[in-house]
DRENDO-1510 file (C-alpha; in Angstrom, 1 decimal, always signed):
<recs>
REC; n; res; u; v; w
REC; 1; UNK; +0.0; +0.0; +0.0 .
REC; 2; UNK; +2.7; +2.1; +1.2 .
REC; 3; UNK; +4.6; +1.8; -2.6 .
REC; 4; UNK; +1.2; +2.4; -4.2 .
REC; 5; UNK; +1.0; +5.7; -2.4 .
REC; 6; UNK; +4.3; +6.9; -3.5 .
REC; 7; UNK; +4.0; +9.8; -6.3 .
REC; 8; UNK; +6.2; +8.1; -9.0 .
REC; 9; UNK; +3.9; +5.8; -9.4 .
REC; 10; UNK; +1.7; +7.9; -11.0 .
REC; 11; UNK; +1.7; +7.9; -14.8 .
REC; 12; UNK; +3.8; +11.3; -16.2 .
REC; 13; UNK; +5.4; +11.7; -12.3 .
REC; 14; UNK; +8.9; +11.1; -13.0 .
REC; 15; UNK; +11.7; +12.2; -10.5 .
REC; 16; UNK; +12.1; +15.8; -11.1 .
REC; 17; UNK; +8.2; +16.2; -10.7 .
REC; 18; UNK; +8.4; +14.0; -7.9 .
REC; 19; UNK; +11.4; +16.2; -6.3 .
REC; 20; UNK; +9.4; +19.6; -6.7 .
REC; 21; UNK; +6.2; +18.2; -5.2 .
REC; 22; UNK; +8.2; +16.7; -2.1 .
REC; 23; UNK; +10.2; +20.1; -1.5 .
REC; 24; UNK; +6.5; +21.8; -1.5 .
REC; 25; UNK; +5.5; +19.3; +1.1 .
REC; 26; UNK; +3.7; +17.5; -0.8 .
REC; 27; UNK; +5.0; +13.3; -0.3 .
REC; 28; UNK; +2.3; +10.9; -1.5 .
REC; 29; UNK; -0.5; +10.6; -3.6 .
REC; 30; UNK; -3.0; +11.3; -0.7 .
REC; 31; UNK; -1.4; +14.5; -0.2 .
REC; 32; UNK; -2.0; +15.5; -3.2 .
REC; 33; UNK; -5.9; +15.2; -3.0 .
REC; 34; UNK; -5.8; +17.2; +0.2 .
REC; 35; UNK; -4.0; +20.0; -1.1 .
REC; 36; UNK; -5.9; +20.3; -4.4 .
REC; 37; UNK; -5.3; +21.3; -8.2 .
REC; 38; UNK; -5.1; +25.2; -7.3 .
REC; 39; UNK; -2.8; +24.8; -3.6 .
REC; 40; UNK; -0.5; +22.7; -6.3 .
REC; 41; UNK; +0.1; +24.7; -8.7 .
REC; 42; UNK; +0.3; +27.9; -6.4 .
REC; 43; UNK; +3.4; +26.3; -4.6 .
REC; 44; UNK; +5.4; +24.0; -6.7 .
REC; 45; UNK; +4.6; +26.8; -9.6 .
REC; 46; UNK; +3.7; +24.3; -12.2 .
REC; 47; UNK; +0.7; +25.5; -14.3 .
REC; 48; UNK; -2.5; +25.1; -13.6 .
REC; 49; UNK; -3.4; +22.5; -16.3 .
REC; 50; UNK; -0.4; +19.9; -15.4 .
REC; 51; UNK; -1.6; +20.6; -11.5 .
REC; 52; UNK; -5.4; +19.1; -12.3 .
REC; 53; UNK; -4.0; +16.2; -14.2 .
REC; 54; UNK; -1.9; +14.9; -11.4 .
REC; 55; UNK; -4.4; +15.8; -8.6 .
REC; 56; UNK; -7.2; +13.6; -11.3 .
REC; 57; UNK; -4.6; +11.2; -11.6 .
REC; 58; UNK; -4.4; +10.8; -8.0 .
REC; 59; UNK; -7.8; +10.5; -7.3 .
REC; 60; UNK; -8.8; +8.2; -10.3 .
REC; 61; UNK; -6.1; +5.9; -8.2 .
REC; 62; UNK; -6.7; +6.0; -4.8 .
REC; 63; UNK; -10.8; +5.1; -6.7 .
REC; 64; UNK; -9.2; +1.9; -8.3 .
REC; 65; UNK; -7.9; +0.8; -4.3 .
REC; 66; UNK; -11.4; +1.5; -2.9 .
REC; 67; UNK; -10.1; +4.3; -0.6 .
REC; 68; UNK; -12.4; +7.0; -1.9 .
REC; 69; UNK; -15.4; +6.9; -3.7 .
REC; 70; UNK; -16.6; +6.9; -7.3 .
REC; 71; UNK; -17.6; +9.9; -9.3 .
REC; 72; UNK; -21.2; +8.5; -9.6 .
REC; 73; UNK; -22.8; +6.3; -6.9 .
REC; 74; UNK; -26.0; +4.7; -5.8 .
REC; 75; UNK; -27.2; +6.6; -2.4 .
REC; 76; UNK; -27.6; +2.3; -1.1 .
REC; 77; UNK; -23.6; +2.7; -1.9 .
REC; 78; UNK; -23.2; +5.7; +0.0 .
REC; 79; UNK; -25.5; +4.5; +2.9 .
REC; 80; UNK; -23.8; +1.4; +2.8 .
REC; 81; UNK; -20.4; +3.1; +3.4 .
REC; 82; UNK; -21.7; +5.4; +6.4 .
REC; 83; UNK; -22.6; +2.5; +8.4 .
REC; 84; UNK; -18.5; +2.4; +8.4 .
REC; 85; UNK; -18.1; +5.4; +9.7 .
REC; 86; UNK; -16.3; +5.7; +12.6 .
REC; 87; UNK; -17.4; +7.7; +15.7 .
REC; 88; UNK; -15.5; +9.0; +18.8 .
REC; 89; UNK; -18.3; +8.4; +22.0 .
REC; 90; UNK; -17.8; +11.5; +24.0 .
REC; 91; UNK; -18.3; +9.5; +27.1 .
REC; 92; UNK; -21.4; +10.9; +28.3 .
REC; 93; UNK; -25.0; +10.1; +27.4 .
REC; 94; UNK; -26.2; +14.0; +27.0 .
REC; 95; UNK; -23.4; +14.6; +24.0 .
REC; 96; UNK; -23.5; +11.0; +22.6 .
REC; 97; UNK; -27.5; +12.1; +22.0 .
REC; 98; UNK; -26.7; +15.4; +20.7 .
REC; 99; UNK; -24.0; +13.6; +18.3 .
REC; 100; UNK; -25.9; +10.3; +17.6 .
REC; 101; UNK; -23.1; +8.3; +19.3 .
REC; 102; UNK; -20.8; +10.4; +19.3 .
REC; 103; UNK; -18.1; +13.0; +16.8 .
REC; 104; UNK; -17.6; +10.5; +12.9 .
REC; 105; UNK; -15.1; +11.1; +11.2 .
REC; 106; UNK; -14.6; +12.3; +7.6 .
REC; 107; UNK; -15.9; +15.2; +9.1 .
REC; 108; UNK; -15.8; +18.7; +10.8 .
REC; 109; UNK; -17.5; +19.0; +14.1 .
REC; 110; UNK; -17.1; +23.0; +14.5 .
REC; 111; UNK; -17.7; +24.0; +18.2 .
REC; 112; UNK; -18.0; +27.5; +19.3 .
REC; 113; UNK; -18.9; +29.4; +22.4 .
REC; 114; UNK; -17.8; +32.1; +24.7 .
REC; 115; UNK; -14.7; +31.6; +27.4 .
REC; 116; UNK; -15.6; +29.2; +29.9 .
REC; 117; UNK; -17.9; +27.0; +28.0 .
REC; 118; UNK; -16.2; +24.1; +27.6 .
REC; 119; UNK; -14.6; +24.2; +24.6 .
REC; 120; UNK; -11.5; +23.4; +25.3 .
REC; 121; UNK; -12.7; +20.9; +27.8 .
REC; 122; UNK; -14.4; +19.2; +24.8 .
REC; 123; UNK; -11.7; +18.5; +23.2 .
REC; 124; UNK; -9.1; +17.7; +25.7 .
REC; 125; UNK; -11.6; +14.6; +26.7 .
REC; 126; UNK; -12.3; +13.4; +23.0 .
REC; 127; UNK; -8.2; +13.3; +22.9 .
REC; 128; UNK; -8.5; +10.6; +26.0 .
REC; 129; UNK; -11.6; +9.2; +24.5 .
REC; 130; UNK; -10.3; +8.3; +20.9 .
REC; 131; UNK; -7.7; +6.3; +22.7 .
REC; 132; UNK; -10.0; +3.7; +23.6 .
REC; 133; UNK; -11.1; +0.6; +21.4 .
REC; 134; UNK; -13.6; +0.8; +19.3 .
REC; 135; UNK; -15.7; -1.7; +21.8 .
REC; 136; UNK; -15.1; +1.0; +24.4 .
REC; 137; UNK; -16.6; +4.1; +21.9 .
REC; 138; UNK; -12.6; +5.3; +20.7 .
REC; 139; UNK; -11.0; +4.3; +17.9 .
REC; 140; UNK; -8.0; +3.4; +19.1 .
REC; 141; UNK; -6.0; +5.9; +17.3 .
REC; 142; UNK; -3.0; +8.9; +18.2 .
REC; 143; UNK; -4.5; +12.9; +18.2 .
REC; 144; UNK; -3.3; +15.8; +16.5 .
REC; 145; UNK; -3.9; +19.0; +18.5 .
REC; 146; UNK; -2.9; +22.0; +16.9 .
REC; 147; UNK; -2.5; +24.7; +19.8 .
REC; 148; UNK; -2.9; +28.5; +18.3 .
REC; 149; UNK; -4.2; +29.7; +21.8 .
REC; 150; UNK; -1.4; +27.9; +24.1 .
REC; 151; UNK; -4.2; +26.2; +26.3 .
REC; 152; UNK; -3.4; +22.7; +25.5 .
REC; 153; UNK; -2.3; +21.3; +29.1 .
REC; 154; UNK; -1.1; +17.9; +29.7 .
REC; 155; UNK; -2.1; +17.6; +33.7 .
REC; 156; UNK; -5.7; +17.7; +32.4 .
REC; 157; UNK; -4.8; +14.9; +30.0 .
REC; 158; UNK; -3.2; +12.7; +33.2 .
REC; 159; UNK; -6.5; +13.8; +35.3 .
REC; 160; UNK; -9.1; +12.7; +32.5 .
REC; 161; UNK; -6.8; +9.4; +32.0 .
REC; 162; UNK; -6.9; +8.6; +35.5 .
REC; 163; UNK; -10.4; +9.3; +35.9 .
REC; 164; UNK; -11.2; +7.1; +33.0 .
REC; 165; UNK; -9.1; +4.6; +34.1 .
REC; 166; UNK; -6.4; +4.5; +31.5 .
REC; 167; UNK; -2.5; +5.0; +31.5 .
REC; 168; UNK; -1.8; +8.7; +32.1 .
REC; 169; UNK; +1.5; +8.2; +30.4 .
REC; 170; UNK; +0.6; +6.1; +27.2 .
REC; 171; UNK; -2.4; +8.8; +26.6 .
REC; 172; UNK; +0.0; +11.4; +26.6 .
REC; 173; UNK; +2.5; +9.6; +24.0 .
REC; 174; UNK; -0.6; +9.1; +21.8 .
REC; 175; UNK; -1.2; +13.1; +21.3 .
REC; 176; UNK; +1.2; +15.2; +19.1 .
REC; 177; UNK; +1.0; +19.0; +19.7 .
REC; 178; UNK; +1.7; +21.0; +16.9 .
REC; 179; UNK; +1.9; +24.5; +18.5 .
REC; 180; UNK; +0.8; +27.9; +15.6 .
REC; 181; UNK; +2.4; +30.8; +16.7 .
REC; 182; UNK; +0.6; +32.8; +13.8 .
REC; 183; UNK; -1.8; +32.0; +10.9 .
REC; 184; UNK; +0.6; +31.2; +8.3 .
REC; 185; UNK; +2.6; +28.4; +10.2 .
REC; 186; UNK; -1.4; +27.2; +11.5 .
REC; 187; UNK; -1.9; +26.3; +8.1 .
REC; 188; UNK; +1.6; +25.2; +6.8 .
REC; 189; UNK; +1.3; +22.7; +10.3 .
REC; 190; UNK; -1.8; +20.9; +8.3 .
REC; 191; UNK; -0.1; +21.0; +5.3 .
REC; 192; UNK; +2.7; +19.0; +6.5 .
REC; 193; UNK; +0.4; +16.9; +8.5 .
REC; 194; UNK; +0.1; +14.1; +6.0 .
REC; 195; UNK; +3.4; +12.0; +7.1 .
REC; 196; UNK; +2.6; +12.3; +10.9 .
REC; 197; UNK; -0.9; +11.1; +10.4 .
REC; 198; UNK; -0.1; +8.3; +9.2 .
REC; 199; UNK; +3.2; +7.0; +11.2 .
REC; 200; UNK; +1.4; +8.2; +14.3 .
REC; 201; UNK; -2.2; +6.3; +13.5 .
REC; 202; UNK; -4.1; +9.2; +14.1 .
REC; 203; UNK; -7.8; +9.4; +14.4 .
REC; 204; UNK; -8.7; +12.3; +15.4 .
REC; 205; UNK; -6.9; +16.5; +14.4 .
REC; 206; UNK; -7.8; +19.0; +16.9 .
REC; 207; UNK; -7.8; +22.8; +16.0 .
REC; 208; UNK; -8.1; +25.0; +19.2 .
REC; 209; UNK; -8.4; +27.3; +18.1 .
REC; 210; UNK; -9.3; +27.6; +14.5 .
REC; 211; UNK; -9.5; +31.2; +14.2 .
REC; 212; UNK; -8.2; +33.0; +16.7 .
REC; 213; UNK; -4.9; +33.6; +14.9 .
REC; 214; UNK; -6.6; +35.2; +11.6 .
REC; 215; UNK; -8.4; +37.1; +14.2 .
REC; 216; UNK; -6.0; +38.7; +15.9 .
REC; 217; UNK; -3.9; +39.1; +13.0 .
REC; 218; UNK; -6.3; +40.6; +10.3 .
REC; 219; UNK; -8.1; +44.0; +11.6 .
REC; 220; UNK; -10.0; +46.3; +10.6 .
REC; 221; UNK; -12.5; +46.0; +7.4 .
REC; 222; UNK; -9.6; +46.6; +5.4 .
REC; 223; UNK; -7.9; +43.4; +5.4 .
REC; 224; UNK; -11.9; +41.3; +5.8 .
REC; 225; UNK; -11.8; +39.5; +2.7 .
REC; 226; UNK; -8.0; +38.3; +2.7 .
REC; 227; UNK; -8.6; +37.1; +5.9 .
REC; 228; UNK; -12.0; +35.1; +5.1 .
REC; 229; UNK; -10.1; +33.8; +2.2 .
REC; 230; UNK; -7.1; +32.2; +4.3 .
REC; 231; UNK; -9.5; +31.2; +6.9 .
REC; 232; UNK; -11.6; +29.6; +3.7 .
REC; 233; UNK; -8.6; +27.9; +2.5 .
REC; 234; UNK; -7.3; +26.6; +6.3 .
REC; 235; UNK; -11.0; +25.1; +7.0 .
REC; 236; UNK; -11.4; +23.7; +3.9 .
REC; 237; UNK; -7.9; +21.9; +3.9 .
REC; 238; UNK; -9.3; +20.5; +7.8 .
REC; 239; UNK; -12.2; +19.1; +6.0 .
REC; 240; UNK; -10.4; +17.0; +3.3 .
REC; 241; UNK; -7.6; +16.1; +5.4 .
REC; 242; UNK; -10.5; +14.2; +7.5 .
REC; 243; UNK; -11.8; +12.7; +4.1 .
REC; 244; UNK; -9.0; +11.4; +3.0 .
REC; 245; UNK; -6.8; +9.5; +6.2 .
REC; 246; UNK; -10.2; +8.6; +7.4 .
REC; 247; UNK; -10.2; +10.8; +11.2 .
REC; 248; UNK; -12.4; +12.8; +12.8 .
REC; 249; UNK; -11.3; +17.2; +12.8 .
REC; 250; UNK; -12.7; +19.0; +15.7 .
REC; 251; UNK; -12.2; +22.5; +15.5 .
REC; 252; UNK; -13.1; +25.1; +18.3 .
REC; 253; UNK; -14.0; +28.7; +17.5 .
REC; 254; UNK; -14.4; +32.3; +19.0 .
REC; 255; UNK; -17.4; +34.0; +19.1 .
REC; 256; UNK; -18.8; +38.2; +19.1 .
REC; 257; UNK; -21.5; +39.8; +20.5 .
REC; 258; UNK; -23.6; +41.5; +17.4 .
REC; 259; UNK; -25.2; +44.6; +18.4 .
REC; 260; UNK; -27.7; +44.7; +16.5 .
REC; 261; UNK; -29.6; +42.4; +18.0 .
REC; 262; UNK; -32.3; +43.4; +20.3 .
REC; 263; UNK; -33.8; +39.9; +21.2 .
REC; 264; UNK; -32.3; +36.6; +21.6 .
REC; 265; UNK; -29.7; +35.5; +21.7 .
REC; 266; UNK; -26.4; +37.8; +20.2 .
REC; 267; UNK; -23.8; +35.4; +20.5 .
REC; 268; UNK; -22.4; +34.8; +16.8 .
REC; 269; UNK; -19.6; +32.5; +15.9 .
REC; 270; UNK; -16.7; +34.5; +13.8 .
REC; 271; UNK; -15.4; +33.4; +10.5 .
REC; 272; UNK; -19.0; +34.3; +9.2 .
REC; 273; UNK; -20.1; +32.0; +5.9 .
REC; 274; UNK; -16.6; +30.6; +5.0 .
REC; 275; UNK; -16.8; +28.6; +8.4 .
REC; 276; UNK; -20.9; +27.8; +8.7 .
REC; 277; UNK; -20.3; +26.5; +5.3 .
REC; 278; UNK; -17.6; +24.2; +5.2 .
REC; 279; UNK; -18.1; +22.4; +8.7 .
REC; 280; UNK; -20.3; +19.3; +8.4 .
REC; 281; UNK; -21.6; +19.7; +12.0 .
REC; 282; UNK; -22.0; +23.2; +14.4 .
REC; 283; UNK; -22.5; +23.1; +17.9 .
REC; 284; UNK; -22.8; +26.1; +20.2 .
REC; 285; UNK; -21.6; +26.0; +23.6 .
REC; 286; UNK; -22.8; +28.1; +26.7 .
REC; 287; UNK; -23.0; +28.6; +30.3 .
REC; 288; UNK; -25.5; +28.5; +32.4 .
REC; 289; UNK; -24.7; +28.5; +36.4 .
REC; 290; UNK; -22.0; +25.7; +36.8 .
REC; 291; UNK; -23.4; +23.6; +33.9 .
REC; 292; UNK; -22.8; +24.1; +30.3 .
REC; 293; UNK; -25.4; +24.0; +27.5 .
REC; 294; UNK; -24.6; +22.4; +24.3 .
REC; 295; UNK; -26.9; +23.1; +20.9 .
REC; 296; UNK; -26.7; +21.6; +17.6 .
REC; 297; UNK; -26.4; +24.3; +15.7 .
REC; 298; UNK; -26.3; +22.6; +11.9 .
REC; 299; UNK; -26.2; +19.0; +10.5 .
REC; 300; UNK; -27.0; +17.2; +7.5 .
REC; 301; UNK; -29.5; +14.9; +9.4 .
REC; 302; UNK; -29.1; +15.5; +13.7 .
REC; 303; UNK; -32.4; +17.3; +14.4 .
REC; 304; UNK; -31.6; +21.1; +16.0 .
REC; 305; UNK; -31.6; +20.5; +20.3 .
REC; 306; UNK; -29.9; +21.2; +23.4 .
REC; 307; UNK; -28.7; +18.9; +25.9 .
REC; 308; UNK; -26.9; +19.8; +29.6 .
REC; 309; UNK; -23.1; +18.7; +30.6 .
REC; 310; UNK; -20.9; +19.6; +33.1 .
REC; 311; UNK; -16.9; +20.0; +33.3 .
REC; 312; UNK; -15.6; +16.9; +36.0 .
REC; 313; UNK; -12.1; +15.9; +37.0 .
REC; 314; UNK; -13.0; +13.0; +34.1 .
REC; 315; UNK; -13.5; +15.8; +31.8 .
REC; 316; UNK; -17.2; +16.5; +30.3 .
REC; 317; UNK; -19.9; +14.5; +31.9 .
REC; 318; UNK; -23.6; +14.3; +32.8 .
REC; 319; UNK; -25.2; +16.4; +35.5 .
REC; 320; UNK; -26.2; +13.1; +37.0 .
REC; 321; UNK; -23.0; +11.8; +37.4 .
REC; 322; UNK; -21.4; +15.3; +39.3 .
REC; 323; UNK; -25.0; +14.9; +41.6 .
REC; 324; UNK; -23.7; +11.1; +42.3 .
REC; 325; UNK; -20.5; +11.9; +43.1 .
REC; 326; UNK; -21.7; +14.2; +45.5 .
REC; 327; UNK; -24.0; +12.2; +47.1 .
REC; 328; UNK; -21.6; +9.6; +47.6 .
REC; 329; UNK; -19.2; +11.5; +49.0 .
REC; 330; UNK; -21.9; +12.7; +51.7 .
REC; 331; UNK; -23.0; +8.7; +52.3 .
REC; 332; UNK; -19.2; +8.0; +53.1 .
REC; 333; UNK; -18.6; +11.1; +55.8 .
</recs>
């Protein structure tokens, strides 16, 4: 498999082609239908007509090895294949209902919210919880967290691993941080992603946030529509690196409060279209007292609801399970 995947075997890839495309970061076949015809030709500065026959080229083979799907399928095909799909259970019966049993993969589960809602939280847990067997509700696969906000923290890791009865230690081998110190190195970190994905088995990339770098970056009205067009281009490369090795791509994001609104609710999620558009899945985080609220937002087929959690030493959990633990610590004194 590994031989099939190498670009020289390609048909009109010979080694100087094969040199350029490495140098750009580009190292196998699947790499190529991340990045895309256009991403191609704008950094290996081939034009744009060789670009889309390599990228076709690419995908007409990884078709013939069954690893993507056909141009033109029945929908009992593309049922058939869902039922495949994997899914990461978030441990708790509140979220596993909001998520139908929990975050897939080929995805992008978008979360947003204010400070303090969980976020974070979220996604520090799923890192533990991918970790398990499939049996268990993981997939028994590594994580890729890329950091932009510096808030990844590995004694949460240890406490949600203890609390969930796993090895602090081998949890903690299984995640690769990829720390972005500004937008441009966020996105060349995914880029190069391709190699550690699959030496490291992962199943699940983590993007905390997704957005906060272009945000802090690009201001002012000025510089709007560059920035929308690199977030566009960042999101959209999340997306089909989850298509294409197979993992699930979590990716958290800021929010603002719109003026304008008079009634409701005037939390908005930033990244505007270019982000509601591309993630499969959008779930809005809040607080409420000590418990958070969770919404689904938008999905292809979840129904629109809101379900309760809470933040526990073991990571996110049902407000059951914190009133338990509380009562049982009362039965013992």
């Amino acid at each position: 498999m590994v031989d099939e995947m190498r670009l020289d075997s390609l048909d009109g890839v010979g080694p100087v082609t094969t040199k350029k495309l490495s140098d750009a970061g580009i190292h196998n076949i699947m790499d190529l239908i991340v990045r895309g015809p256009v991403d191609v030709s704008e950094v290996t500065g081939m034009d744009r007509e060789a670009a889309e026959k390599i990228v076709t080229k690419a995908r007409q083979t990884m078709v013939e090895q069954g690893l993507i799907t056909k141009d033109f399928v029945t929908a009992t095909e593309i049922y058939k294949r869902r039922l495949d799909i994997g899914k990461i259970a978030t441990g708790t019966e509140c979220l596993d209902m909001l998520f139908d049993g929990g975050v897939e993969t080929q995805a992008l589960t978008e979360v947003y919210g204010e400070f303090g809602s969980g976020k974070t939280q979220f996604c520090l847990t799923m890192c533990v919880n991918v970790q398990k067997s499939k049996e268990e509700g993981g997939l028994g696969g590594g994580v890729l967290y890329i950091d932009t906000e510096n808030t990844f923290r590995p004694e949460r890791i240890v406490s949600i691993a203890k609390a969930k009865g796993l090895d602090p230690e081998k949890v903690l081998d299984n995640i690769i941080v990829a720390r972005a110190y500004n937008s441009a190195h966020q996105t060349l970190i995914l880029e190069e992603a391709g190699p550690i994905i699959e030496q490291h088995n992962i199943k699940l990339i983590v993007a905390d946030s997704a957005v906060g770098l272009f945000r802090s970056e690009y201001l002012g009205r000025g510089t709007l529509s560059d920035r929308q067009q690199r977030i566009n281009r960042f999101v959209h490369l999340l997306v089909r690196t989850a298509e294409t090795y197979n993992c699930a791509a979590i990716a958290t994001n800021q929010v603002m409060a719109s003026p304008d609104v008079f009634f409701g609710d005037p939390i908005r999620a930033i990244g505007g279209n270019v982000v509601a558009h591309t993630s499969t899945y959008r779930v809005y985080f809040k607080k409420s007292g000590k418990k958070r609220i969770a919404r689904m937002v938008d999905s292809p087929h979840h129904p629109e609801q809101e379900v309760i959690f809470t933040v526990t030493e073991a990571g996110v959990a049902d407000p059951d399970d914190e009133t338990k633990k509380k009562k049982k610590s009362e039965d013992s004194e």
